[in-house]
N, C-alpha and C positions, 0 to 999 in steps of 0.2 A: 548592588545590581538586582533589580527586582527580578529579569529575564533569567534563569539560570539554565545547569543543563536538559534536567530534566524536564521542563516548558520546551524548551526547542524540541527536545526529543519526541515529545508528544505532537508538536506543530510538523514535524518533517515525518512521522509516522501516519498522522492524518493524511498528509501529500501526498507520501506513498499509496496509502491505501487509494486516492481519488486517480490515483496515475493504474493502480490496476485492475481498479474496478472499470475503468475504460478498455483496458486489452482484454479481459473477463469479456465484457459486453462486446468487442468485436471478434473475438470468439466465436459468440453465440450468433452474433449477426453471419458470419462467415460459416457457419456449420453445416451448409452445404454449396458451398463453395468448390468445386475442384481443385483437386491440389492445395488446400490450403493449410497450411502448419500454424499449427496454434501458439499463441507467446504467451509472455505472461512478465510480471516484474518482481523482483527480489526485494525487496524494498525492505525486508527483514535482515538479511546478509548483509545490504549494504550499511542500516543504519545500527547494526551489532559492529561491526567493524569501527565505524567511524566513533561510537560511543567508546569503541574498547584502547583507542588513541586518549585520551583522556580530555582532548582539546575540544571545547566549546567551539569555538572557530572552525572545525573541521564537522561536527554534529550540524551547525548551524546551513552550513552549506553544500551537504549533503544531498548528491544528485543520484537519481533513478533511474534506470535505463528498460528499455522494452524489450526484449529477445525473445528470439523465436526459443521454442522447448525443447532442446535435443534429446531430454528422458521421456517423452512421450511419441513413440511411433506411430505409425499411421492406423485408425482404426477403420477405414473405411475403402471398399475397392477403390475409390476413386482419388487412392494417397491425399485423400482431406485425415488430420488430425485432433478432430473438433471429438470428443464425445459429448454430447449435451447434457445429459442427467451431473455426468464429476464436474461439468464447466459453471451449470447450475449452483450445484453445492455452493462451490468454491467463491461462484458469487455474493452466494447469500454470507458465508461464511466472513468474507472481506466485507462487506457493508457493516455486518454486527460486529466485527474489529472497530471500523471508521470510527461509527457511532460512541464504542466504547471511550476511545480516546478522544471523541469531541466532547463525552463528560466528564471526563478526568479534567480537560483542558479547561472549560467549563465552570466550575467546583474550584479549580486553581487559580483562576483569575475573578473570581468571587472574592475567597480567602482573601487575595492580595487585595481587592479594590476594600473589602470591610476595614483589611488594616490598616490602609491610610486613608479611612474615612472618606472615601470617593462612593456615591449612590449610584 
């Protein structure tokens, strides 16, 4: 099997990251919004979990969910829970994650196309 766990891992870790850099960004789109509770996605949690079943099949299909953030309280009178500067970070911080593993992924599927001699 050329695909293994580790290739998926990497493929559903990128997902993730593109699933939360979207709530990230409506986030910031929302940060002054009234009332608005900020989300975000776990996508670490879930694909530690799924990895730690030992089953490919379960890595493979591994889904992410959106929720709102009940450890983060409202920072603002107008119970919006956006702060923008930690929402910022946290963006930039998930892109240079993506990024990472789109060149591991990268690099990986190099390796494999050199070995069986595919350009």
């Amino acid at each position: 099997m050329l695909i293994d766990t580790t290739q998926l891992a990497l493929e559903r870790s990128i997902s993730g990251a593109a699933q939360r850099h979207e709530a990230l960004a409506a986030n910031l789109a929302n940060a002054s919004t009234p009332g608005y509770r900020r989300v975000d996605v776990d996508f670490h949690g879930a694909l530690s979990a799924a990895l730690g079943t030992g089953d490919k099949n379960t890595v493979e299909h591994t889904t992410f969910t959106t929720q709102a953030d009940q450890a983060v309280g409202v920072t603002q009178a107008d119970g919006n829970s956006v702060d923008v500067d930690a929402e910022s970070a946290k963006l930039a911080a998930n892109a240079l994650e993506q990024q990472a593993a789109v060149s591991v992924l990268k690099a990986r599927t190099a390796i494999i196309r050199s070995a069986l001699g595919v350009a």
